[in-house]
OpenMM code with the backbone's topology and positions (N, CA, C; nanometers):
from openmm import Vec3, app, unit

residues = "UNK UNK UNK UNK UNK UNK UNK UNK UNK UNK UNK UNK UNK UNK UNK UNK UNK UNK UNK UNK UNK UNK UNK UNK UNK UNK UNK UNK UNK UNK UNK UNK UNK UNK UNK UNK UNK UNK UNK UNK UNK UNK UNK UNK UNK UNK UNK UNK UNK UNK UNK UNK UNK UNK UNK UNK UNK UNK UNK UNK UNK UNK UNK UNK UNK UNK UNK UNK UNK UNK UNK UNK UNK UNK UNK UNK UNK UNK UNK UNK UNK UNK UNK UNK UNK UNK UNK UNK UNK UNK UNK UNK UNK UNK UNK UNK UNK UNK UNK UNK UNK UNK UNK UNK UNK UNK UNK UNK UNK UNK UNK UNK UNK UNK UNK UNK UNK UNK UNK UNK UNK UNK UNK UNK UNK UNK UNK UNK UNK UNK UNK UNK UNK UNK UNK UNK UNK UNK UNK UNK UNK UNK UNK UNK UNK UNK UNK UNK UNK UNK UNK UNK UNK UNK UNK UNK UNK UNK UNK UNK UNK UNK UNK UNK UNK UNK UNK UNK UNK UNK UNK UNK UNK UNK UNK UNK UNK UNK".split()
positions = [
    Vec3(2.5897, -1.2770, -0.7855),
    Vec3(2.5767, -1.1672, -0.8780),
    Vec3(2.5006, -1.0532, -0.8103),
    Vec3(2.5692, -0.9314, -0.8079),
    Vec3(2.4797, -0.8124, -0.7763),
    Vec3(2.4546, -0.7432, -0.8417),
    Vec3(2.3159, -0.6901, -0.8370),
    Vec3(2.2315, -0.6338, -0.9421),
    Vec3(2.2219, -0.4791, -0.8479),
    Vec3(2.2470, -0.3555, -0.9273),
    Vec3(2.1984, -0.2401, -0.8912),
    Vec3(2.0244, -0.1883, -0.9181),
    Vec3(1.9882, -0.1750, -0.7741),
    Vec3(1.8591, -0.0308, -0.7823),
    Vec3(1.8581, 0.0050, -0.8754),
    Vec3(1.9140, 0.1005, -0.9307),
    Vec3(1.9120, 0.1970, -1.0255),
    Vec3(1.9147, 0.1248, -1.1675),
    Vec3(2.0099, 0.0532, -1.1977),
    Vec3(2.0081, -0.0681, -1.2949),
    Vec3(1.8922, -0.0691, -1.3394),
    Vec3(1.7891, -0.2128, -1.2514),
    Vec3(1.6832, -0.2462, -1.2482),
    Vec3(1.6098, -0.1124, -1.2748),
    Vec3(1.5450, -0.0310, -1.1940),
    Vec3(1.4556, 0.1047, -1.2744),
    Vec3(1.5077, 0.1642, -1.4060),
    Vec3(1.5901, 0.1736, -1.4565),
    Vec3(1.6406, 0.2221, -1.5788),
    Vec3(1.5887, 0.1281, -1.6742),
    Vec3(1.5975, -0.0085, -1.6921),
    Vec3(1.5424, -0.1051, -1.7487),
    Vec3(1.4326, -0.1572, -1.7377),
    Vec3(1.3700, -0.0682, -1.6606),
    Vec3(1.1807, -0.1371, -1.6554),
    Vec3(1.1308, 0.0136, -1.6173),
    Vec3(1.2041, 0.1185, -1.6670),
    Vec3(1.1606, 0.2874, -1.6056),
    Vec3(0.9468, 0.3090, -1.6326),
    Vec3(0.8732, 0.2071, -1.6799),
    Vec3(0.7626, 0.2038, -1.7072),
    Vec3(0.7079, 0.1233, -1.5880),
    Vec3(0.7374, 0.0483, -1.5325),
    Vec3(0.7211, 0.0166, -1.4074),
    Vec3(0.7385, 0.0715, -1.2674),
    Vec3(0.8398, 0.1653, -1.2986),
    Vec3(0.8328, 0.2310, -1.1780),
    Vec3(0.8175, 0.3870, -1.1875),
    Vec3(0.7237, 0.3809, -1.3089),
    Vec3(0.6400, 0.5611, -1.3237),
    Vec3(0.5209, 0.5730, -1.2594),
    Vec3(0.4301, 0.6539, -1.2245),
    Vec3(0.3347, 0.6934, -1.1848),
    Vec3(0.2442, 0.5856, -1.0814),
    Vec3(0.1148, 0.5682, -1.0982),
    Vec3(0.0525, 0.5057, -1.0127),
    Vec3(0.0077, 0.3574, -1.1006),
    Vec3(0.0064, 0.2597, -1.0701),
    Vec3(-0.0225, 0.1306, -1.1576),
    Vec3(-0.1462, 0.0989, -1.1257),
    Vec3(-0.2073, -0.0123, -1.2073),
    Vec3(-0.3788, 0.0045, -1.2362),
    Vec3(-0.3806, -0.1460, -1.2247),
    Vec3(-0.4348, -0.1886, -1.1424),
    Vec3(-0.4518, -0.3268, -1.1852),
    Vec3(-0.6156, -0.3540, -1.2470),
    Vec3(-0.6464, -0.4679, -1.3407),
    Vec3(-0.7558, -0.4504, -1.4438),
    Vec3(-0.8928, -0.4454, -1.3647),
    Vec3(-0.8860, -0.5321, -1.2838),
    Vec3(-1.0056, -0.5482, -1.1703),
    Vec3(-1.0789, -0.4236, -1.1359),
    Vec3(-1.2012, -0.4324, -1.1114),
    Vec3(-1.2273, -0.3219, -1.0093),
    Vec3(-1.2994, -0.3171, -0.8901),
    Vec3(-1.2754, -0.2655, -0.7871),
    Vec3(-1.3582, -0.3489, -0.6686),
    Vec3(-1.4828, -0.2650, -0.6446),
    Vec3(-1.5885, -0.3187, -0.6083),
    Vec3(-1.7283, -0.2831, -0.5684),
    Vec3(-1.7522, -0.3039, -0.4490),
    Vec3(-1.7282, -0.1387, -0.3388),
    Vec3(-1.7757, -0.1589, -0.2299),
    Vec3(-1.9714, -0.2217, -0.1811),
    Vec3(-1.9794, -0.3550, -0.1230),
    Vec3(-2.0784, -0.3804, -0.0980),
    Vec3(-2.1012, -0.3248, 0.0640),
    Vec3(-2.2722, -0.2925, 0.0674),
    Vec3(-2.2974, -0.2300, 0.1616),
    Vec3(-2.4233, -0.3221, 0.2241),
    Vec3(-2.4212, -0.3240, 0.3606),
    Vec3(-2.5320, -0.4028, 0.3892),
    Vec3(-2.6643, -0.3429, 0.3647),
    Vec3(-2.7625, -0.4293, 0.3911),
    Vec3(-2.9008, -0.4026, 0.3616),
    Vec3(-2.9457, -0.2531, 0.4658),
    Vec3(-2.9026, -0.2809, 0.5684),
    Vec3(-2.9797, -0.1652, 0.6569),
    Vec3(-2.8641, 0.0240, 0.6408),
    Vec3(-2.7921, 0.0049, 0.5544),
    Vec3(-2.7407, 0.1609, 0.4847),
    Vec3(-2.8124, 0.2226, 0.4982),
    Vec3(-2.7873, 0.3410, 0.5796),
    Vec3(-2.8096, 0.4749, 0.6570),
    Vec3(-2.7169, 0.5397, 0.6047),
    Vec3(-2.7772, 0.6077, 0.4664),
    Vec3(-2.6472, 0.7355, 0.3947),
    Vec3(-2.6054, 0.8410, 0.5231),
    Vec3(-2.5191, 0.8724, 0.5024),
    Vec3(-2.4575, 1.0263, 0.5844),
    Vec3(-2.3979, 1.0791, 0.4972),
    Vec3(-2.4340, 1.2495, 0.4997),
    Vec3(-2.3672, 1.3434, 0.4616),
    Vec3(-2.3251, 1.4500, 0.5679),
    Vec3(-2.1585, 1.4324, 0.5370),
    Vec3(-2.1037, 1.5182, 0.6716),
    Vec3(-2.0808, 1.7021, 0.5885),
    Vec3(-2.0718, 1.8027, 0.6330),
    Vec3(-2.0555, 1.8956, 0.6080),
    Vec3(-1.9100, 1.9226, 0.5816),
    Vec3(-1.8419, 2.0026, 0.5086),
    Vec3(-1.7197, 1.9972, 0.4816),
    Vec3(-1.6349, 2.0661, 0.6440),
    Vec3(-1.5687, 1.9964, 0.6253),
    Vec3(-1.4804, 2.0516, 0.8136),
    Vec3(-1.3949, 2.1901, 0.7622),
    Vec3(-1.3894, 2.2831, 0.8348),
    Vec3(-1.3233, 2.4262, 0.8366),
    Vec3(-1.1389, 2.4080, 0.7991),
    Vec3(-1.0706, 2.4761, 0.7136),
    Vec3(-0.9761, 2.3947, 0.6975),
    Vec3(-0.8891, 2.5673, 0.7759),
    Vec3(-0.7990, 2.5470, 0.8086),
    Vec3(-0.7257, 2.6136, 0.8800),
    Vec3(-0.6416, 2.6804, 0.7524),
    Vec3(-0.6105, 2.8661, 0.7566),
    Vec3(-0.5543, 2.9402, 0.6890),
    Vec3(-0.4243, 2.8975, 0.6063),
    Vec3(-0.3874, 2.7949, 0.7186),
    Vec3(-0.2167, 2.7704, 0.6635),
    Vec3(-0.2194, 2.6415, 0.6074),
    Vec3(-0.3549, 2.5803, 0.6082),
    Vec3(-0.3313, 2.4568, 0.5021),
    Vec3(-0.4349, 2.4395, 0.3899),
    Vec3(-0.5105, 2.6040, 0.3377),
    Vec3(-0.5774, 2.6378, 0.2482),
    Vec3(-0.4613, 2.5984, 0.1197),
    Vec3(-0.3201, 2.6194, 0.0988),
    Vec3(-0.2628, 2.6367, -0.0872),
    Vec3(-0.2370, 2.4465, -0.0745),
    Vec3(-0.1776, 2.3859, 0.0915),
    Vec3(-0.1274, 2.2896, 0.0362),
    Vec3(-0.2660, 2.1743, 0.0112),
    Vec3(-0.3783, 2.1839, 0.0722),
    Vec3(-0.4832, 2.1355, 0.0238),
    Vec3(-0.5220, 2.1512, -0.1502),
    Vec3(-0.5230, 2.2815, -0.1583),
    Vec3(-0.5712, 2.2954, -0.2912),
    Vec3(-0.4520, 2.1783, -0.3529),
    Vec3(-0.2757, 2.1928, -0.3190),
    Vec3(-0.1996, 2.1513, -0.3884),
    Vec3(-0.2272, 2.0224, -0.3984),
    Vec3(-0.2795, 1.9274, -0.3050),
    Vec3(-0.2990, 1.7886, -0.3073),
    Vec3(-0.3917, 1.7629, -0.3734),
    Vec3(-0.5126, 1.8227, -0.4085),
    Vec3(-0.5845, 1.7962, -0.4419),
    Vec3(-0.5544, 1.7691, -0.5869),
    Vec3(-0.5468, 1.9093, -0.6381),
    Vec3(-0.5092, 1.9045, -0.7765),
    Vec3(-0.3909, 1.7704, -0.8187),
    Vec3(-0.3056, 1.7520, -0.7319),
    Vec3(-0.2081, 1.6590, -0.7803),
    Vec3(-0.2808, 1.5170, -0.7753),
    Vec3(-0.3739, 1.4960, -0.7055),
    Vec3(-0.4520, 1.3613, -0.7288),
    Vec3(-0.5266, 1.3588, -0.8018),
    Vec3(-0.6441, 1.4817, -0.8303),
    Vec3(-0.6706, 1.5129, -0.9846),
    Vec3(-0.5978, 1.4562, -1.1087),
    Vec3(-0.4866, 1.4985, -1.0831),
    Vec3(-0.4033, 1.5032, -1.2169),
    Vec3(-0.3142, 1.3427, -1.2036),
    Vec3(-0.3185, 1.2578, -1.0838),
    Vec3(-0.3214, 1.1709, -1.1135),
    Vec3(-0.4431, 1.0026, -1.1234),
    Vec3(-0.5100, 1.1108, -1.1091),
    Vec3(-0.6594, 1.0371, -1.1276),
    Vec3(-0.6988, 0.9629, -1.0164),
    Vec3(-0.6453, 0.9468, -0.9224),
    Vec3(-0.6986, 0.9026, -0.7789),
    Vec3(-0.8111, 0.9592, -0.7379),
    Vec3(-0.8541, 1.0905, -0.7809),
    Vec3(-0.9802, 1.1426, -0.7427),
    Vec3(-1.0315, 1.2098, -0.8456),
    Vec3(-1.2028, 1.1942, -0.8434),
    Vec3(-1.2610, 1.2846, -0.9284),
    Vec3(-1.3528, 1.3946, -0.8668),
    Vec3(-1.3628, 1.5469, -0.9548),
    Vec3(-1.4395, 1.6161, -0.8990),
    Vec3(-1.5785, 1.5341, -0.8987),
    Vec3(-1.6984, 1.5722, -0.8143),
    Vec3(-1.8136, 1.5211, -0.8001),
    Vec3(-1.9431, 1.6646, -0.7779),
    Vec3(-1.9919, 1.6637, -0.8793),
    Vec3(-2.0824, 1.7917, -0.8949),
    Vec3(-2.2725, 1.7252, -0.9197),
    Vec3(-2.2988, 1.5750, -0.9110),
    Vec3(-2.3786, 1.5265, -0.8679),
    Vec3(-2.4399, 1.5410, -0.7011),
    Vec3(-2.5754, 1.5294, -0.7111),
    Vec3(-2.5476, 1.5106, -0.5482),
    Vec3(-2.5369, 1.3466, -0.5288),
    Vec3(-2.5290, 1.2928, -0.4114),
    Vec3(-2.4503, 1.1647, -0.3339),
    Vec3(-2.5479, 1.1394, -0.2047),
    Vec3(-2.5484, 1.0484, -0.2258),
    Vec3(-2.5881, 0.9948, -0.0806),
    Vec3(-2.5432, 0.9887, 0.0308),
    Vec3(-2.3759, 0.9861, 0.0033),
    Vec3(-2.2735, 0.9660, 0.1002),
    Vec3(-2.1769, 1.0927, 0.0894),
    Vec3(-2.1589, 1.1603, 0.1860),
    Vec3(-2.0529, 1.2701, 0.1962),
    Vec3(-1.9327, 1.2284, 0.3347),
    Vec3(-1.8633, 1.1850, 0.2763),
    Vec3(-1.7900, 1.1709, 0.4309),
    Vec3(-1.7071, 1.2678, 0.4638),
    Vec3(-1.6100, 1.2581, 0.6041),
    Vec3(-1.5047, 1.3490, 0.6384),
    Vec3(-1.3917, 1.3396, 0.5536),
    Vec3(-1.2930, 1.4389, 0.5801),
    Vec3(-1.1729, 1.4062, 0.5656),
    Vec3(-1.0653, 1.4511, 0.6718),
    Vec3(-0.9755, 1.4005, 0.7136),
    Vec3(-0.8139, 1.4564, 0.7947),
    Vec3(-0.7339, 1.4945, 0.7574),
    Vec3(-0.6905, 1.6170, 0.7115),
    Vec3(-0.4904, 1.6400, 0.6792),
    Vec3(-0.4192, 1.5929, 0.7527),
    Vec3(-0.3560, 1.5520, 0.6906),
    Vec3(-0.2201, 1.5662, 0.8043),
    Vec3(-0.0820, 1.6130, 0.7584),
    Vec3(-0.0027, 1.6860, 0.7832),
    Vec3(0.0901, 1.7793, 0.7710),
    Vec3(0.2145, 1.6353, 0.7354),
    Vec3(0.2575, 1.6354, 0.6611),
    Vec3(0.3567, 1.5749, 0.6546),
    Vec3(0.5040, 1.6286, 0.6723),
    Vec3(0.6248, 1.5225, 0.7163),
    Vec3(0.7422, 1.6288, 0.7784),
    Vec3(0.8058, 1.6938, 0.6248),
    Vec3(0.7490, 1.6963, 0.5236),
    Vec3(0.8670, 1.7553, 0.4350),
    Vec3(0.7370, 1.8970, 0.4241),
    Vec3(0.6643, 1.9192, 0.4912),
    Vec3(0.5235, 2.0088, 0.4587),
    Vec3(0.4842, 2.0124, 0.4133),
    Vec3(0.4225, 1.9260, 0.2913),
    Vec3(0.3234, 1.8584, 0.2003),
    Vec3(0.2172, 1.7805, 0.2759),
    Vec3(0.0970, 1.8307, 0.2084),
    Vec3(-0.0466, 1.7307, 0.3368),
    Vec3(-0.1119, 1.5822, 0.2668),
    Vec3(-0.1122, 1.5264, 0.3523),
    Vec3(-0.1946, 1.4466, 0.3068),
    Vec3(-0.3541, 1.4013, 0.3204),
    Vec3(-0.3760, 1.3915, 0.2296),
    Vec3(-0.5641, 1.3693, 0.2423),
    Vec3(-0.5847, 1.2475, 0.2924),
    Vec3(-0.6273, 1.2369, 0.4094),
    Vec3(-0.7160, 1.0763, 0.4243),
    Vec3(-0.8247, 1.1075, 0.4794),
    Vec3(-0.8941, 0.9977, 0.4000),
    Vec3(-1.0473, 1.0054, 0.3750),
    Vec3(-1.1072, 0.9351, 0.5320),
    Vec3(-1.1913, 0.9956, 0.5763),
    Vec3(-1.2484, 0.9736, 0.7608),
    Vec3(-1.3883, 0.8666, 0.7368),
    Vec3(-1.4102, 0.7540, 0.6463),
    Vec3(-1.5617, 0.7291, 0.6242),
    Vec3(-1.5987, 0.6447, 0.7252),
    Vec3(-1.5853, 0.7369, 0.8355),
    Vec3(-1.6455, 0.6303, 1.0015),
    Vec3(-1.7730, 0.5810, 0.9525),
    Vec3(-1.8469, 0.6434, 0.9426),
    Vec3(-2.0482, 0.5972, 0.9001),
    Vec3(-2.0027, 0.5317, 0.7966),
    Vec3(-1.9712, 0.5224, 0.7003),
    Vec3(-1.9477, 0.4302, 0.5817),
    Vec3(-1.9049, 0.2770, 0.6406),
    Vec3(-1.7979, 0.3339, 0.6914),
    Vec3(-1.7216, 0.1343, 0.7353),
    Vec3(-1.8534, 0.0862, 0.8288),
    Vec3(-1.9186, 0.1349, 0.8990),
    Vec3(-2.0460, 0.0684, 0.9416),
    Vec3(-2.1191, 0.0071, 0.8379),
    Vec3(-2.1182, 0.0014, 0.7455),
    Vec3(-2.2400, -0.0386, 0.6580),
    Vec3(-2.1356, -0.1963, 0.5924),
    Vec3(-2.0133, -0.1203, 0.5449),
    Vec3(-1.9501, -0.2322, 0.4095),
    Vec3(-1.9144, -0.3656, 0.5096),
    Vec3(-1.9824, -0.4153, 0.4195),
    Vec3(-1.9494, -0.5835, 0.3774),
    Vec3(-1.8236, -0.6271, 0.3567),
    Vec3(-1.7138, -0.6595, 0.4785),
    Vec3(-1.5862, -0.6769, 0.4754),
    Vec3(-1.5638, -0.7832, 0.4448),
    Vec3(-1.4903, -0.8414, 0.3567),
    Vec3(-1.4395, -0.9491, 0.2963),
    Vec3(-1.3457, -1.0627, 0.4048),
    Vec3(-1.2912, -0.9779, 0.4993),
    Vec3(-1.2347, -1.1068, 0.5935),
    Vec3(-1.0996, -1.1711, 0.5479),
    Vec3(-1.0543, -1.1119, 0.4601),
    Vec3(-0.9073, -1.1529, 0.3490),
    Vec3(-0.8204, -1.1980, 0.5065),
    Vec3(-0.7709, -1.3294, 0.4570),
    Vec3(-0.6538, -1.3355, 0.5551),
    Vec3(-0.5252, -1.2979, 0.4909),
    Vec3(-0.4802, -1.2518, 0.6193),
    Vec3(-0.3008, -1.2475, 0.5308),
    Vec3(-0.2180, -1.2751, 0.6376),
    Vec3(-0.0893, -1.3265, 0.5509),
    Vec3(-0.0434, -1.4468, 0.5987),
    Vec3(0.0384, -1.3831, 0.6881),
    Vec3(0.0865, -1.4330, 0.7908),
    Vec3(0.1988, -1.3877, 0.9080),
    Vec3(0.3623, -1.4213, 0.8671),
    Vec3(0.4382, -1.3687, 0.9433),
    Vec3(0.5737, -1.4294, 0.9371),
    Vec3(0.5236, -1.5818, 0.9491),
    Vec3(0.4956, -1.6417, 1.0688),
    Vec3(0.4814, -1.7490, 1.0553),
    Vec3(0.4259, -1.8858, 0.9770),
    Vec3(0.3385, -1.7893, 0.8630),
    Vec3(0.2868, -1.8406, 0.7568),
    Vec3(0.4010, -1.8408, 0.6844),
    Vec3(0.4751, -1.7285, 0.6185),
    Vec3(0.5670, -1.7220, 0.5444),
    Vec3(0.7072, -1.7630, 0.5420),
    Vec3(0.7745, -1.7770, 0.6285),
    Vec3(0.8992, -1.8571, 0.6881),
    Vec3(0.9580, -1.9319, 0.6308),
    Vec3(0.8273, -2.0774, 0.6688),
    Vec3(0.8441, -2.2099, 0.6020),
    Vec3(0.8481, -2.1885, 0.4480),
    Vec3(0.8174, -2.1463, 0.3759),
    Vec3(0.8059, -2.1349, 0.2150),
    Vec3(0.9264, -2.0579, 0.2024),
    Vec3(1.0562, -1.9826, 0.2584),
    Vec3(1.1559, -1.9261, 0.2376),
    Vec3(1.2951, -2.0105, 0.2993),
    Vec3(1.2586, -2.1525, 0.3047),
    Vec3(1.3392, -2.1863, 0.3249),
    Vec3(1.4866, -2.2072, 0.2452),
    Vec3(1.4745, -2.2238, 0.1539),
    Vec3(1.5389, -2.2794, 0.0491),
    Vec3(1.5694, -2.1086, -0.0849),
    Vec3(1.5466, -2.0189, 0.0003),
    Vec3(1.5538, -1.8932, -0.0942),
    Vec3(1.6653, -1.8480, -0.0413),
    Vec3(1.7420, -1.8096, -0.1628),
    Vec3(1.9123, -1.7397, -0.1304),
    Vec3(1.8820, -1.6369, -0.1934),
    Vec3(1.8310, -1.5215, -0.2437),
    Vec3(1.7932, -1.4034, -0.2928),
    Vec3(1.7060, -1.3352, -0.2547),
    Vec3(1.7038, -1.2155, -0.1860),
    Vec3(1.6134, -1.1804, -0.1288),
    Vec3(1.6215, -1.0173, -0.1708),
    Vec3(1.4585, -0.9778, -0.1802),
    Vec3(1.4669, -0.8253, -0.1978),
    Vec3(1.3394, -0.7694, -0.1417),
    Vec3(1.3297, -0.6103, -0.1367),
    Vec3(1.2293, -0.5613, -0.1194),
    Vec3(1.1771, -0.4760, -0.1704),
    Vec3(1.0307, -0.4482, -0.1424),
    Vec3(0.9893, -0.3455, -0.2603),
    Vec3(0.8765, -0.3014, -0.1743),
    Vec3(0.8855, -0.1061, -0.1686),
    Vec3(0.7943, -0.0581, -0.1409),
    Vec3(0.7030, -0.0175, -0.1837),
    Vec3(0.5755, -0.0781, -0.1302),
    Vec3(0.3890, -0.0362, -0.2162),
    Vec3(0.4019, 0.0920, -0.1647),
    Vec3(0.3799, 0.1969, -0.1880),
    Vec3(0.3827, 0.3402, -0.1511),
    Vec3(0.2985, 0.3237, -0.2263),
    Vec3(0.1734, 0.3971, -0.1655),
    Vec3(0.0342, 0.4358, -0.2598),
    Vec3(-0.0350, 0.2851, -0.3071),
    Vec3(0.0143, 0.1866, -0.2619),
    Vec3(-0.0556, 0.0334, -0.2858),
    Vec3(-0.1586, 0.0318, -0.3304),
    Vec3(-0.2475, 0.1013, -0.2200),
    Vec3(-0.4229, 0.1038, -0.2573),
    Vec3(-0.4197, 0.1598, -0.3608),
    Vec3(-0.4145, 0.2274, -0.4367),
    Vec3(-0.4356, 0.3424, -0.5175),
    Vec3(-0.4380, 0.2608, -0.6840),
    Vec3(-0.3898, 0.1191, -0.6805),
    Vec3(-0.3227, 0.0710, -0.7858),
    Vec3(-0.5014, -0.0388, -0.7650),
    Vec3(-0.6047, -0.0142, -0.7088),
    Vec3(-0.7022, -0.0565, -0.7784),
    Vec3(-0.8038, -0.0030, -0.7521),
    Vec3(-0.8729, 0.0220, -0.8737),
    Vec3(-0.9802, 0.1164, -0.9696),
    Vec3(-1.0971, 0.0870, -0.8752),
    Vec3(-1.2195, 0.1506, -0.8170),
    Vec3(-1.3094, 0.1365, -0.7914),
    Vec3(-1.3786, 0.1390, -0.8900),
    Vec3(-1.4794, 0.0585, -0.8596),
    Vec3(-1.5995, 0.0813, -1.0048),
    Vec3(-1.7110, 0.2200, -0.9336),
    Vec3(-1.7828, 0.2399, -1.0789),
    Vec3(-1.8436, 0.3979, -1.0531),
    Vec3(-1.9290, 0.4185, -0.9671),
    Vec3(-2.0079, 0.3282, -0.8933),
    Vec3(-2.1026, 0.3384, -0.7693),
    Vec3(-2.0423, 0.3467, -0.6668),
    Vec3(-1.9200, 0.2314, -0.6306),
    Vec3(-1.8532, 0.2890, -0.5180),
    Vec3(-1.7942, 0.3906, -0.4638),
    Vec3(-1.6910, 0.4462, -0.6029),
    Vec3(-1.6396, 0.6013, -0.6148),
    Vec3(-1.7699, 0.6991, -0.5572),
    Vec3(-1.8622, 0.7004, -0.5445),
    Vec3(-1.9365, 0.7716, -0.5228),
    Vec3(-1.9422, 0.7781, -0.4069),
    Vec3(-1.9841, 0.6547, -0.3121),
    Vec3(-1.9781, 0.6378, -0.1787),
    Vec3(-1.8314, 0.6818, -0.0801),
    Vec3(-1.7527, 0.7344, -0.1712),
    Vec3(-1.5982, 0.7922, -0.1086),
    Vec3(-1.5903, 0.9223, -0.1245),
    Vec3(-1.7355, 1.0116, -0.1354),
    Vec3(-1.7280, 1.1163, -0.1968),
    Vec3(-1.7072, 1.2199, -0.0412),
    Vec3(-1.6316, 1.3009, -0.0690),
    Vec3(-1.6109, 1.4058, 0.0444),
    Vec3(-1.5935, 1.5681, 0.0178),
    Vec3(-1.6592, 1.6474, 0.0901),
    Vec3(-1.6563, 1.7420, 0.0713),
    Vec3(-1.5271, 1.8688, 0.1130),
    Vec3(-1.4957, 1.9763, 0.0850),
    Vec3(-1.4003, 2.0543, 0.1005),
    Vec3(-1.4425, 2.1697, 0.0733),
    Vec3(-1.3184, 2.2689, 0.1155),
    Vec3(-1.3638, 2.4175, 0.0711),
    Vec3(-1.3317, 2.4459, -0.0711),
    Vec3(-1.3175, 2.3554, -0.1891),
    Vec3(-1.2765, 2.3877, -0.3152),
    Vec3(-1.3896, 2.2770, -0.3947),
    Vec3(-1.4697, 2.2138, -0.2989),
    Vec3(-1.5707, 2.1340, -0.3861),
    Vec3(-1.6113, 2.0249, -0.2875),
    Vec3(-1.6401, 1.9637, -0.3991),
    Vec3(-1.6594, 1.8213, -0.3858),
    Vec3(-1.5723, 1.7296, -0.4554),
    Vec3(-1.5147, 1.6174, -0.3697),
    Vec3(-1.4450, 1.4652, -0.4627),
    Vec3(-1.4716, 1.3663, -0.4321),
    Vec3(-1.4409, 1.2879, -0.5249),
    Vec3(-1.4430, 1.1204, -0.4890),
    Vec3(-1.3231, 1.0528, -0.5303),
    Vec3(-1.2809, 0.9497, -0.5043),
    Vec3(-1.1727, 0.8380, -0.5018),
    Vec3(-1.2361, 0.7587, -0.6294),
    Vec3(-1.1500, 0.7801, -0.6682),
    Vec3(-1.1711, 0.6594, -0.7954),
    Vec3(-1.0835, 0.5191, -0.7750),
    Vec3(-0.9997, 0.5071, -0.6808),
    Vec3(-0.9279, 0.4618, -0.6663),
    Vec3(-0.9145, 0.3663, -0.4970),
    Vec3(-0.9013, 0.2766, -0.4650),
    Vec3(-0.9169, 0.2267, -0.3218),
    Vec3(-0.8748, 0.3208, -0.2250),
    Vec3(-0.9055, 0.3603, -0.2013),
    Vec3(-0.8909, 0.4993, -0.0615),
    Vec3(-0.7752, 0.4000, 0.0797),
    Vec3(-0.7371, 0.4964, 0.1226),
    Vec3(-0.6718, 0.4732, 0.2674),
    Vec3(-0.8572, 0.4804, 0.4317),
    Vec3(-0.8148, 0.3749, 0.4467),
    Vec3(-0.9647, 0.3868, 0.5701),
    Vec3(-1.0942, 0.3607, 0.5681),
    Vec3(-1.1019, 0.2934, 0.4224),
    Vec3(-1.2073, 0.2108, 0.4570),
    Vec3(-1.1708, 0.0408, 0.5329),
    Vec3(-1.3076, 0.0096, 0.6037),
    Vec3(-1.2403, -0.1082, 0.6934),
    Vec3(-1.1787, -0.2072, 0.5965),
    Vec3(-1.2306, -0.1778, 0.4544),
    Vec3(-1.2254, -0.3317, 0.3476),
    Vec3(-1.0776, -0.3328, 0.2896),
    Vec3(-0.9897, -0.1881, 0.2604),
    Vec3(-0.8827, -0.1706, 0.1985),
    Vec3(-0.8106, -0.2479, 0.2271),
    Vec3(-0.7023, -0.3126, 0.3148),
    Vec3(-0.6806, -0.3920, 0.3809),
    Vec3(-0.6793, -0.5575, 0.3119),
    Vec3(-0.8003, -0.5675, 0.3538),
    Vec3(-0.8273, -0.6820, 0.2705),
    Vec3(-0.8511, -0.7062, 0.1009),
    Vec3(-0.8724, -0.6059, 0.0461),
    Vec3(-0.8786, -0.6257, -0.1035),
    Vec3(-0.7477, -0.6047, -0.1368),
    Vec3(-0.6942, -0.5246, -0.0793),
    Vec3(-0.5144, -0.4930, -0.1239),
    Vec3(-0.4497, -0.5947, -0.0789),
    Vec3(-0.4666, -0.6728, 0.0132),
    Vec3(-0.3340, -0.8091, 0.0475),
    Vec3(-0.3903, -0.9528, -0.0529),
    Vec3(-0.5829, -0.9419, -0.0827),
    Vec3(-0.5741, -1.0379, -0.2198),
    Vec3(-0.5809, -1.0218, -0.3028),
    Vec3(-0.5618, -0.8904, -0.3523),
    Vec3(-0.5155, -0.8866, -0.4441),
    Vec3(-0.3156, -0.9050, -0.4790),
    Vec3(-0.2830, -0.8341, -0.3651),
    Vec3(-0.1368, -0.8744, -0.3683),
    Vec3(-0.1230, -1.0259, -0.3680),
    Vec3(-0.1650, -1.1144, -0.3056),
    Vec3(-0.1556, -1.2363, -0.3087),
    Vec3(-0.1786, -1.3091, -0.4182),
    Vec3(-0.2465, -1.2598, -0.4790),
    Vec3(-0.2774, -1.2787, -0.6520),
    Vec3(-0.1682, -1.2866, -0.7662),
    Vec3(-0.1179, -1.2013, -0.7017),
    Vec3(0.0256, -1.1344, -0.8333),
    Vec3(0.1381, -1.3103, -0.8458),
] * unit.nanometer
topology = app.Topology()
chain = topology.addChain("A")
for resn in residues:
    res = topology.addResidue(resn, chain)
    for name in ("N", "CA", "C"):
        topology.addAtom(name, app.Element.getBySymbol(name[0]), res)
């Protein structure tokens, strides 16, 4: 029996809207000897002043980030990067940060882990996490520690960021969970 793409999203179109939340929320832990840094906001270049603002606001508006008008202990960097359709993307730089957090060590499993358990499977599909991290909530102390500065403010991640060392590992057990 073949089942259509399109099919399937038409019949679960709530599943494959916006960004998904799973209930959990993770709490970046930091070791005992945390040395806050606050980096200064980096100079953003003329021609990626509207699509910055544009990203921003669109993660705003999908709640991945909040403005932050507290002060913070932690200010980290951030990187654009120009994407090929010319839309930027924000990733968050928290070099001094991943020094401190308490990495969880999550294993995840290899082809060779996985193989043997597909033996006996005649159906097979795939599905892309686009924005994966994003689908779990930081709790409100950590959001803070993801806070970064710009030429339109200050934000934070409410949401598991791309680059911390821990993402990685909270996103594959939590995937392993499902």
């Amino acid at each position: 029996m073949h089942v259509r793409k399109e099919d399937i999203v038409k019949e679960n179109e709530d599943v494959f809207t916006g960004i998904g939340k799973i209930a959990s929320e993770y709490h970046i832990e930091l070791t005992s000897n945390a040395e806050p840094v606050v980096k200064p906001a980096r100079r953003t270049p003329d021609a990626l002043k509207q699509p910055l603002r544009e990203e921003l606001d669109r993660l705003l508006d999908l709640g991945i980030l909040c403005e932050v008008r507290e002060p913070t202990d932690w200010v980290n960097d951030i990187v654009l990067v120009t994407k090929p359709d010319g839309s930027l993307r924000l990733c968050l730089d928290p070099r001094e940060l991943n020094k401190f957090i308490k990495r969880p060590h999550y294993y995840a499993k290899t082809l060779d882990d996985i193989l043997p358990e597909l033996r006996n499977t005649k159906v097979f599909s795939t599905l892309d996490l686009r924005s994966g991290y994003w689908n779990i909530p930081l709790d409100t102390s950590s959001q803070t520690l993801t806070t970064f500065s710009t030429i339109y403010g200050r934000f934070c991640f409410t949401r598991l960021p791309f680059g911390l060392i821990s993402s990685q590992d909270i996103f594959q057990q939590d995937l392993d969970g499902i």
